[in-house]
PDB file of N, CA, C and O in Angstrom:
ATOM      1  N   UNK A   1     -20.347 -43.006 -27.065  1.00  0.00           N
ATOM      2  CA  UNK A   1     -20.351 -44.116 -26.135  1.00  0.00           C
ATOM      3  C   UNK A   1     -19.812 -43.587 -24.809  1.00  0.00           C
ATOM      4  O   UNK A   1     -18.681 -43.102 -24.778  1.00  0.00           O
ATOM      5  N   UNK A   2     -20.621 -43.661 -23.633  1.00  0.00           N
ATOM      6  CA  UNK A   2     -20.093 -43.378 -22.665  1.00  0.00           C
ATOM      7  C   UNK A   2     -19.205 -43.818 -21.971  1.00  0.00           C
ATOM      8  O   UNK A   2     -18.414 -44.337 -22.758  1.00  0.00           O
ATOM      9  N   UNK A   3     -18.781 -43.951 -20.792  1.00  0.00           N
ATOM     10  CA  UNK A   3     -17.551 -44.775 -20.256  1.00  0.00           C
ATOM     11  C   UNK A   3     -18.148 -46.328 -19.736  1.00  0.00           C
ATOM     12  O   UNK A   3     -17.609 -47.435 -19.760  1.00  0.00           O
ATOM     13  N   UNK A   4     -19.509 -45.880 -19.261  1.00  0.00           N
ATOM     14  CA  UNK A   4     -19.800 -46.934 -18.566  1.00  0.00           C
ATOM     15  C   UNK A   4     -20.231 -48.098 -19.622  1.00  0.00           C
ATOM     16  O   UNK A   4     -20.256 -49.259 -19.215  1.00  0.00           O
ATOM     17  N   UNK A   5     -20.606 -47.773 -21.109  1.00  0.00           N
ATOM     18  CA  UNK A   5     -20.732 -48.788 -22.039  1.00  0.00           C
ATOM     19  C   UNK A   5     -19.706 -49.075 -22.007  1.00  0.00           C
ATOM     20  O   UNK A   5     -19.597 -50.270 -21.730  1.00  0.00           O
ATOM     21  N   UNK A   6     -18.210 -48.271 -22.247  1.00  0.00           N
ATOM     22  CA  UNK A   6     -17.340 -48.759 -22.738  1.00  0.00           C
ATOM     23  C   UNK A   6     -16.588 -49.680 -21.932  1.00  0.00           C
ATOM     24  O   UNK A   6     -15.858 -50.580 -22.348  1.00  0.00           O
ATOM     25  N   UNK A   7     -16.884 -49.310 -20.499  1.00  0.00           N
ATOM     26  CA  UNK A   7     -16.537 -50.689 -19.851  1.00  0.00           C
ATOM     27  C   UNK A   7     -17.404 -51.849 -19.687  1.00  0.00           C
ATOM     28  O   UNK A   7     -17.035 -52.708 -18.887  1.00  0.00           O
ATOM     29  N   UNK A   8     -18.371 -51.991 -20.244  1.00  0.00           N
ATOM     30  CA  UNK A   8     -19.538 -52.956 -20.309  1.00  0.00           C
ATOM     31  C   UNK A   8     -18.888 -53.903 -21.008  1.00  0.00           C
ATOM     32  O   UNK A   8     -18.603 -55.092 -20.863  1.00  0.00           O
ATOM     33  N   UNK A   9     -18.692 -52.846 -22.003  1.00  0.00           N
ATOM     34  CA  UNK A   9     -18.569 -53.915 -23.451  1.00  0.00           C
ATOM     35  C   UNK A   9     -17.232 -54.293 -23.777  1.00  0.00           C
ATOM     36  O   UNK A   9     -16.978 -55.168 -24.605  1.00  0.00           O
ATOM     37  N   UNK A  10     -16.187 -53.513 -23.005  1.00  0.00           N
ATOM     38  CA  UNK A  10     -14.765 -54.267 -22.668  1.00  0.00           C
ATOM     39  C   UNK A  10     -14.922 -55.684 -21.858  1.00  0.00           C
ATOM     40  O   UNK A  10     -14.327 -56.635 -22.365  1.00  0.00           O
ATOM     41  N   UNK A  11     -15.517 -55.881 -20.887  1.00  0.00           N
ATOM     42  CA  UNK A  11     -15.486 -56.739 -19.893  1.00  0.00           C
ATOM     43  C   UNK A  11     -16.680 -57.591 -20.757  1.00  0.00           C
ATOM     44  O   UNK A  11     -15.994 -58.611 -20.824  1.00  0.00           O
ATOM     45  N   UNK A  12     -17.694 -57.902 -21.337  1.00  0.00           N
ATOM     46  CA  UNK A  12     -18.142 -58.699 -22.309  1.00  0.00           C
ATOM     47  C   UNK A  12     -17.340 -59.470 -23.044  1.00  0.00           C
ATOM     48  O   UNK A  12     -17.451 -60.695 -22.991  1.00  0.00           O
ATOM     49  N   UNK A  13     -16.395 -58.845 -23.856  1.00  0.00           N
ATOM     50  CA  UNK A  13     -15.481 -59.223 -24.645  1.00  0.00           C
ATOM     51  C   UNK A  13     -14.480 -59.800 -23.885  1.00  0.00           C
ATOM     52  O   UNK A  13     -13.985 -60.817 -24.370  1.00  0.00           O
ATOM     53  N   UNK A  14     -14.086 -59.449 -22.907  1.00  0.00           N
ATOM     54  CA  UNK A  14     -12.824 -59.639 -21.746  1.00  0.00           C
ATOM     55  C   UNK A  14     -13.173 -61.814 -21.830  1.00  0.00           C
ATOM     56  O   UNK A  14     -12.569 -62.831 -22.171  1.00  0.00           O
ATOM     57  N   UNK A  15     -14.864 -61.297 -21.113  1.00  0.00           N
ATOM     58  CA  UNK A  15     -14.988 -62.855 -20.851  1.00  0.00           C
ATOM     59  C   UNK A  15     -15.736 -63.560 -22.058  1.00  0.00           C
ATOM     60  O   UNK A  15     -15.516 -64.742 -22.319  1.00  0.00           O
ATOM     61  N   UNK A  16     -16.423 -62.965 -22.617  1.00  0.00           N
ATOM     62  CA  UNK A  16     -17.179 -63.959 -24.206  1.00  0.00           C
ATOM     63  C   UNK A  16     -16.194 -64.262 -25.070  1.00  0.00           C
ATOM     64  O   UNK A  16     -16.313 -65.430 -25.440  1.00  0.00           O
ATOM     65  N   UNK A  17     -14.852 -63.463 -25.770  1.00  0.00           N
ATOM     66  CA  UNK A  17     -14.241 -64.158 -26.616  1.00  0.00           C
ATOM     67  C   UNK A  17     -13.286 -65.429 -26.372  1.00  0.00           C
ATOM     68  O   UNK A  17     -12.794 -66.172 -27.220  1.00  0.00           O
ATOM     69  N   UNK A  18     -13.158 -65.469 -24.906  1.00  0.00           N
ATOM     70  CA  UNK A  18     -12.411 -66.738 -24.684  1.00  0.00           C
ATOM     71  C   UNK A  18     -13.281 -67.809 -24.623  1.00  0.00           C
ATOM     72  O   UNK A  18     -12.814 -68.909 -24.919  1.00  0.00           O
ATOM     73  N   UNK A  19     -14.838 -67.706 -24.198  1.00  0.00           N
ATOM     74  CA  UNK A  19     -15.927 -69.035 -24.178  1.00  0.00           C
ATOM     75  C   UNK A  19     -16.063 -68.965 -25.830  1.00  0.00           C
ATOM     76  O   UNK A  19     -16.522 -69.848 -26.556  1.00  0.00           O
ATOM     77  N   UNK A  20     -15.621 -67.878 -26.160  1.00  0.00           N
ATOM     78  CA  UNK A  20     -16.203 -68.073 -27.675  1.00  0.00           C
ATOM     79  C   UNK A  20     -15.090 -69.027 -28.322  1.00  0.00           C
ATOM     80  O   UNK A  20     -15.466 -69.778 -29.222  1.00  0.00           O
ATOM     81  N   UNK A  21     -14.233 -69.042 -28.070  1.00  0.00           N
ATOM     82  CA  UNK A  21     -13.184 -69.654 -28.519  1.00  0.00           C
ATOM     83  C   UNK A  21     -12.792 -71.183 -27.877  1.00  0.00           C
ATOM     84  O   UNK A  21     -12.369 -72.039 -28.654  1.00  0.00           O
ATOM     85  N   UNK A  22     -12.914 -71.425 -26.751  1.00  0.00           N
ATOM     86  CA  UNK A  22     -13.695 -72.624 -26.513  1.00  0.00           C
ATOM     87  C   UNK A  22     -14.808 -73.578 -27.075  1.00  0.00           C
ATOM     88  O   UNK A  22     -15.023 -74.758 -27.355  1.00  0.00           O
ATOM     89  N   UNK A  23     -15.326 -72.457 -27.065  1.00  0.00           N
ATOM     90  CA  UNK A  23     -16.834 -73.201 -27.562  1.00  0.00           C
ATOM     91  C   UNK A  23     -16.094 -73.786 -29.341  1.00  0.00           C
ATOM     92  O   UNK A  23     -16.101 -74.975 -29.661  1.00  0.00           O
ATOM     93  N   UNK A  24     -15.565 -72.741 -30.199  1.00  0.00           N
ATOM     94  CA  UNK A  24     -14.828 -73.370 -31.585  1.00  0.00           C
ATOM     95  C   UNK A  24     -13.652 -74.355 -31.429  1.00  0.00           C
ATOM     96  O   UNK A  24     -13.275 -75.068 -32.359  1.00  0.00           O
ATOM     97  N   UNK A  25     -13.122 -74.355 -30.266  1.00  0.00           N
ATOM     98  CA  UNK A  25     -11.871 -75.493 -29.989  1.00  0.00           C
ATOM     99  C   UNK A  25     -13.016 -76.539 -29.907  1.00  0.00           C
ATOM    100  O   UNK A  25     -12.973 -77.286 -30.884  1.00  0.00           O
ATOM    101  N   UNK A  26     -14.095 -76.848 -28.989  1.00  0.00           N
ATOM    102  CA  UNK A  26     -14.741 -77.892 -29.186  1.00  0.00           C
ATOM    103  C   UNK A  26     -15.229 -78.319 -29.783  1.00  0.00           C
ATOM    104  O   UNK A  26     -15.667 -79.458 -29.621  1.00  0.00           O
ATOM    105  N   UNK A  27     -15.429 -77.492 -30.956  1.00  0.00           N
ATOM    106  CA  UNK A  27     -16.356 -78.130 -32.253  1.00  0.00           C
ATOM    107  C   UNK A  27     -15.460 -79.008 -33.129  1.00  0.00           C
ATOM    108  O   UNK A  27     -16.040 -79.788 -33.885  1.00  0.00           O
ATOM    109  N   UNK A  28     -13.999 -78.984 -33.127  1.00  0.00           N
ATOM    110  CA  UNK A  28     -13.094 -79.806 -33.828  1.00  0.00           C
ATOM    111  C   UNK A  28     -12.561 -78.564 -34.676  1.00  0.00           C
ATOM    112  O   UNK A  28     -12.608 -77.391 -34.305  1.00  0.00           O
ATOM    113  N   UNK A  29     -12.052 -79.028 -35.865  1.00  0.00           N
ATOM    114  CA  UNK A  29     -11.726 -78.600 -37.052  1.00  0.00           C
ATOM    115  C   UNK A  29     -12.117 -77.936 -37.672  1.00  0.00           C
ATOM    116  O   UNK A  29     -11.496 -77.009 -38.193  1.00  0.00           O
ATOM    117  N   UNK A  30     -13.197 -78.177 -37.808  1.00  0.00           N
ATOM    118  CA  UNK A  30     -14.305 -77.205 -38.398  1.00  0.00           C
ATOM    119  C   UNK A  30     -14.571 -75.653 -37.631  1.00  0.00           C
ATOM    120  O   UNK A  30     -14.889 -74.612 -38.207  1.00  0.00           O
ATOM    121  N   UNK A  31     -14.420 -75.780 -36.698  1.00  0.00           N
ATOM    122  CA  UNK A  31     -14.724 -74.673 -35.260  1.00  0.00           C
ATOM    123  C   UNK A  31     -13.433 -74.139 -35.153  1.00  0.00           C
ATOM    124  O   UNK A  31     -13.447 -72.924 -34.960  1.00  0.00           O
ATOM    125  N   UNK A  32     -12.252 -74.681 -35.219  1.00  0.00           N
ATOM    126  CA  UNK A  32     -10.900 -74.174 -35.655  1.00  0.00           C
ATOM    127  C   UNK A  32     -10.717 -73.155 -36.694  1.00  0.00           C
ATOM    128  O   UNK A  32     -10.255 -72.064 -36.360  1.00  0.00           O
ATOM    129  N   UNK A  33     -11.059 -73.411 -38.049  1.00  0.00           N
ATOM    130  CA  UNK A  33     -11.026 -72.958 -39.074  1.00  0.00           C
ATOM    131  C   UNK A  33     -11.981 -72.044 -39.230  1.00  0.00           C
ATOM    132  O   UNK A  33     -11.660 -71.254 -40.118  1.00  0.00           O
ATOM    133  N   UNK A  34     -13.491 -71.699 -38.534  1.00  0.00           N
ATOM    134  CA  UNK A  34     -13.894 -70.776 -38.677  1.00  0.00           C
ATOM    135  C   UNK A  34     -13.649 -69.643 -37.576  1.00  0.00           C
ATOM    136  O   UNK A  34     -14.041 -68.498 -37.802  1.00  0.00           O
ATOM    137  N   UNK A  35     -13.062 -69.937 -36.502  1.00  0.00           N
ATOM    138  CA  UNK A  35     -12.309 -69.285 -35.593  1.00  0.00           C
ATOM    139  C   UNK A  35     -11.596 -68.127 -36.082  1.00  0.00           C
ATOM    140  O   UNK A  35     -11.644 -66.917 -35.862  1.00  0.00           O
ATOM    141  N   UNK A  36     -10.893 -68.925 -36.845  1.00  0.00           N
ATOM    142  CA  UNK A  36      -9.073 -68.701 -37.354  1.00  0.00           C
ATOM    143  C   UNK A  36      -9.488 -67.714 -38.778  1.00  0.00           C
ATOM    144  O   UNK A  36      -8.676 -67.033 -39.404  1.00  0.00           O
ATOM    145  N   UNK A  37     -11.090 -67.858 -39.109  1.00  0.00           N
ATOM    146  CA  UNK A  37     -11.373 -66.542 -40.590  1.00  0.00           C
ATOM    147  C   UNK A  37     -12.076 -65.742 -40.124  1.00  0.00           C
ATOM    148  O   UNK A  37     -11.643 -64.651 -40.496  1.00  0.00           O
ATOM    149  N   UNK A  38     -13.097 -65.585 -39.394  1.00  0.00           N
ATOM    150  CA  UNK A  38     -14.449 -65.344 -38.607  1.00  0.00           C
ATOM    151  C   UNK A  38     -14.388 -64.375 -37.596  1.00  0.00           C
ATOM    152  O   UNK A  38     -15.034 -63.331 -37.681  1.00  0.00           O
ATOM    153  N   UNK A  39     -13.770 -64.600 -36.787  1.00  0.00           N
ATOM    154  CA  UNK A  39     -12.917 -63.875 -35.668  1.00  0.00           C
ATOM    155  C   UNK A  39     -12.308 -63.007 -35.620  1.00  0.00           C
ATOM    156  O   UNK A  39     -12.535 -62.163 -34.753  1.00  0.00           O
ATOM    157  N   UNK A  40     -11.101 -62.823 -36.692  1.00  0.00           N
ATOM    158  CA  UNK A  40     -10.363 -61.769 -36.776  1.00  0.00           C
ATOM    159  C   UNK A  40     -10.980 -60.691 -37.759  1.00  0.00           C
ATOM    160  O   UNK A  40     -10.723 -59.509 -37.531  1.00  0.00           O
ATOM    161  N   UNK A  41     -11.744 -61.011 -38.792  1.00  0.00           N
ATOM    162  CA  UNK A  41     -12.390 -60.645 -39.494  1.00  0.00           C
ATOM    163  C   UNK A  41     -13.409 -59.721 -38.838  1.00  0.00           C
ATOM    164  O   UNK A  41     -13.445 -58.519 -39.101  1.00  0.00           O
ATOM    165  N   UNK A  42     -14.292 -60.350 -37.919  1.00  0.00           N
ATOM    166  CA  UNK A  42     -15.331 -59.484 -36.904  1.00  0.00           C
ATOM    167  C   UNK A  42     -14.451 -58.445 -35.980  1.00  0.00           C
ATOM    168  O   UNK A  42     -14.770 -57.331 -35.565  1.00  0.00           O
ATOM    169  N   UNK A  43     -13.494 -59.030 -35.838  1.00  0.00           N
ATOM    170  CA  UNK A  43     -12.299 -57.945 -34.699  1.00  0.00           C
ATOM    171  C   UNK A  43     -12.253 -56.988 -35.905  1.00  0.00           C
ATOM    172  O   UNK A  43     -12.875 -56.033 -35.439  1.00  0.00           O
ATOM    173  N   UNK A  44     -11.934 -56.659 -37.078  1.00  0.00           N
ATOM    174  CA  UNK A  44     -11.520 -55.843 -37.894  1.00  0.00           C
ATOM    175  C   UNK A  44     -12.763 -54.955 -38.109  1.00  0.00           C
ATOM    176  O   UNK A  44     -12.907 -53.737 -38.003  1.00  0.00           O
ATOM    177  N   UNK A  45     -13.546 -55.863 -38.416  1.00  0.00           N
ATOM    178  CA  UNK A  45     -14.732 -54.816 -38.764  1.00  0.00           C
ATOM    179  C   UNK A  45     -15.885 -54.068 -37.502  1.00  0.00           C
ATOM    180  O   UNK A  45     -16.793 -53.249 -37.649  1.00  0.00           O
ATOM    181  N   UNK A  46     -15.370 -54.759 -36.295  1.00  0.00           N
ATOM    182  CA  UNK A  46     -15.418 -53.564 -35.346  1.00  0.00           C
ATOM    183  C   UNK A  46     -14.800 -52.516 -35.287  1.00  0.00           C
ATOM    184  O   UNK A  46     -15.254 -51.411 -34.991  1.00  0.00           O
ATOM    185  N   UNK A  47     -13.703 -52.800 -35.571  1.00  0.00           N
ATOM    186  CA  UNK A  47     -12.548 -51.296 -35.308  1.00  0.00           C
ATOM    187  C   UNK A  47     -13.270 -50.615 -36.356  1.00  0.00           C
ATOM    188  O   UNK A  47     -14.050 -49.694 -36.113  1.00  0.00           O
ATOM    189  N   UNK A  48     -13.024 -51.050 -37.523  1.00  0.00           N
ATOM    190  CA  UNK A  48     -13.343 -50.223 -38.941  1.00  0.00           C
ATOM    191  C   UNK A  48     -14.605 -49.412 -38.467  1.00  0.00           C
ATOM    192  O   UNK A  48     -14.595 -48.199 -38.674  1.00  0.00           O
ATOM    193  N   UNK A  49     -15.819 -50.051 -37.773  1.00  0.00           N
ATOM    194  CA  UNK A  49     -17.022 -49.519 -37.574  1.00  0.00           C
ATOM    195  C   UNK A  49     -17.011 -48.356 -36.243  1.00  0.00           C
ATOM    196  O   UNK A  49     -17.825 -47.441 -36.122  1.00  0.00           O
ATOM    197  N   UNK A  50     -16.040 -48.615 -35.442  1.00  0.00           N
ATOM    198  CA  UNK A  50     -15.981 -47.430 -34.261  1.00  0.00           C
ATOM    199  C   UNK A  50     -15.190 -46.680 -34.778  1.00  0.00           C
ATOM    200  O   UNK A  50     -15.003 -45.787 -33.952  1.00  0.00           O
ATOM    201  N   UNK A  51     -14.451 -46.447 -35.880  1.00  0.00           N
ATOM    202  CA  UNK A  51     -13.523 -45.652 -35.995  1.00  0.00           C
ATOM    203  C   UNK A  51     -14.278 -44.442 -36.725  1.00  0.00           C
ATOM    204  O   UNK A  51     -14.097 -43.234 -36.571  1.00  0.00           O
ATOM    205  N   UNK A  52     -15.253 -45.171 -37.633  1.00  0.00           N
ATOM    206  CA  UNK A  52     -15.832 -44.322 -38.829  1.00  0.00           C
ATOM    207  C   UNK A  52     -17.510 -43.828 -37.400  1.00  0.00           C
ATOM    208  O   UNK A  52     -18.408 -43.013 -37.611  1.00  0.00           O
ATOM    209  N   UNK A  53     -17.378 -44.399 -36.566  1.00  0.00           N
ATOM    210  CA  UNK A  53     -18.586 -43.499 -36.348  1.00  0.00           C
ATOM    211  C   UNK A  53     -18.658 -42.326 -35.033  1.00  0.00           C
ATOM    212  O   UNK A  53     -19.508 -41.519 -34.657  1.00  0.00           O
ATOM    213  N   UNK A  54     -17.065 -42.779 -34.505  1.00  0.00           N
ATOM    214  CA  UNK A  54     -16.169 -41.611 -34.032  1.00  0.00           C
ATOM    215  C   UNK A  54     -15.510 -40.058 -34.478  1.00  0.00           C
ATOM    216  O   UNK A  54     -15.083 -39.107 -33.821  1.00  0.00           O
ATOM    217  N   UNK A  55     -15.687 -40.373 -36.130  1.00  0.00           N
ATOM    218  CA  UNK A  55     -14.728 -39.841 -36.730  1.00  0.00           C
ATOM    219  C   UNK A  55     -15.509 -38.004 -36.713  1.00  0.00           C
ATOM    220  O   UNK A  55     -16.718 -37.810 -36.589  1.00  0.00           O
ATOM    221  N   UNK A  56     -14.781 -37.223 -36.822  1.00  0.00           N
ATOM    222  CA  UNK A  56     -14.932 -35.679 -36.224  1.00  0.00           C
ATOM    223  C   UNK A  56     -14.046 -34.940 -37.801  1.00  0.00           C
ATOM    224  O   UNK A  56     -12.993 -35.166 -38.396  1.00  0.00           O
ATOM    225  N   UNK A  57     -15.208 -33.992 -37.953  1.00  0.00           N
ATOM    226  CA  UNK A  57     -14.928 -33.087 -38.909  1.00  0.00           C
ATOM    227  C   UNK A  57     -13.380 -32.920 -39.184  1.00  0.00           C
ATOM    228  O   UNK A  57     -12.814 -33.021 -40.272  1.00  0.00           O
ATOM    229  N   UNK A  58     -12.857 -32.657 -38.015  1.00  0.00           N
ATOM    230  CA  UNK A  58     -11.272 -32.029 -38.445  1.00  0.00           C
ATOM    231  C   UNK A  58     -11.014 -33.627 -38.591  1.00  0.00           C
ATOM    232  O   UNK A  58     -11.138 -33.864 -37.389  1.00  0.00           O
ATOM    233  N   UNK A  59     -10.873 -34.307 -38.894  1.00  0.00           N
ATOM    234  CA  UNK A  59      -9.985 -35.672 -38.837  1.00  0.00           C
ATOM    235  C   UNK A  59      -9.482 -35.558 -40.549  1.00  0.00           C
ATOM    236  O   UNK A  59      -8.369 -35.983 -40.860  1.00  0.00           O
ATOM    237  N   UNK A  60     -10.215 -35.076 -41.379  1.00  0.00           N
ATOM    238  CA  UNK A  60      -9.200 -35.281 -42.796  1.00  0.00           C
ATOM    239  C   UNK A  60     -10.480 -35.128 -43.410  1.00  0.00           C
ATOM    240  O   UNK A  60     -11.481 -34.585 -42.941  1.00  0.00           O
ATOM    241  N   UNK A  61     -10.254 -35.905 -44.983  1.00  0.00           N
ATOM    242  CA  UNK A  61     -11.282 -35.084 -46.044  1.00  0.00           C
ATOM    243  C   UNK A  61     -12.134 -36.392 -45.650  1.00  0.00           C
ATOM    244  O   UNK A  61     -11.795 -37.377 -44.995  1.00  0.00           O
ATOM    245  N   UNK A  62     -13.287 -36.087 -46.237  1.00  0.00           N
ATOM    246  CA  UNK A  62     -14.836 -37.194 -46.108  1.00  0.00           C
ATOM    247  C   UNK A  62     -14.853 -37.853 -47.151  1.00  0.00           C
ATOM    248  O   UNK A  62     -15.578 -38.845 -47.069  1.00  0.00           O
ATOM    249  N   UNK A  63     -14.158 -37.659 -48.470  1.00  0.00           N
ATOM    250  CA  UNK A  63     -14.155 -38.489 -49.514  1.00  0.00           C
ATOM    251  C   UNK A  63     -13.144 -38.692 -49.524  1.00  0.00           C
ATOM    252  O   UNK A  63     -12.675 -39.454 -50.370  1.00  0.00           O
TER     253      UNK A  63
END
């Protein structure tokens, strides 16, 4: 990923996860609660997914 994605897609996130989170405050309760599982869950499995497709021979064993 170059720099200039990586600031693309910082500043995407910068401003989409707060409309995104709006947008679930307005849905009520329901939009709350999938916020509050959904969200952090997708935050996790981004990291998990840039980490593993970053990852470089010397970093440790592959299995």
């Amino acid at each position: 990923m170059s720099l200039g994605t990586a600031i693309l897609v910082a500043v995407g996130l910068f401003i989409g996860l707060p409309v995104l989170l709006l947008l679930a405050g307005a849905a009520g309760p329901i939009g709350w609660i999938a916020a509050a599982i959904v969200l952090p869950l997708a935050v996790l499995a981004v990291l998990l997914w840039l980490g593993w497709i970053r990852r470089r021979p010397d970093d440790g064993p592959w299995h």
